[in-house]
C-alpha positions in Angstrom: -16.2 14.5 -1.6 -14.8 11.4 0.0 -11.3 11.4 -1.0 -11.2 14.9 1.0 -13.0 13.4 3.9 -10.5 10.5 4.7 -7.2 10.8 6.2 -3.7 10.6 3.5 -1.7 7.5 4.6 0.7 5.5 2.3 -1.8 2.6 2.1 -4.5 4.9 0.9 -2.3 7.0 -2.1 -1.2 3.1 -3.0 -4.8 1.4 -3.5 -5.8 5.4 -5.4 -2.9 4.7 -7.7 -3.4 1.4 -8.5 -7.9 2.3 -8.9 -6.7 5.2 -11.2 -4.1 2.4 -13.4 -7.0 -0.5 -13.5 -9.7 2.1 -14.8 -7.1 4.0 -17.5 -6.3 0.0 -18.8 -9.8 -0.3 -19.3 -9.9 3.1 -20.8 -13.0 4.0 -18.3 -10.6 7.0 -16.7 -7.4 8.9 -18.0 -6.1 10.6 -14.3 -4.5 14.4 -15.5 -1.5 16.1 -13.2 -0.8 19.4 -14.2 2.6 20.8 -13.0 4.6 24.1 -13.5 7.6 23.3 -16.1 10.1 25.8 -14.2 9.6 24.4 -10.7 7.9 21.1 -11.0 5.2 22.1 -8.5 2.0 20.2 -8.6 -0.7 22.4 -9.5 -3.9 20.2 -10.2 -5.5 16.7 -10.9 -8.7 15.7 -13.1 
């Protein structure tokens, strides 16, 4: 998997953002976040 291979930065969750935006415009991807409604915690992504 090479999203877990490369290091986190700013500039990296920025340009994954904006990918994941372009592609659910062109309704090629829909990105899913699953979080716990009591505590907000993030639990998953598609």
């Amino acid at each position: 998997m090479k999203w877990a291979q490369e290091k986190h930065t700013e500039y990296n969750s920025e340009l994954g953002v904006r990918e994941a935006h372009i592609k659910f415009l062109s309704r090629e991807n829909l990105r899913l976040l699953v979080f716990l409604k009591d505590t907000g915690q993030f639990m998953e992504a598609s």
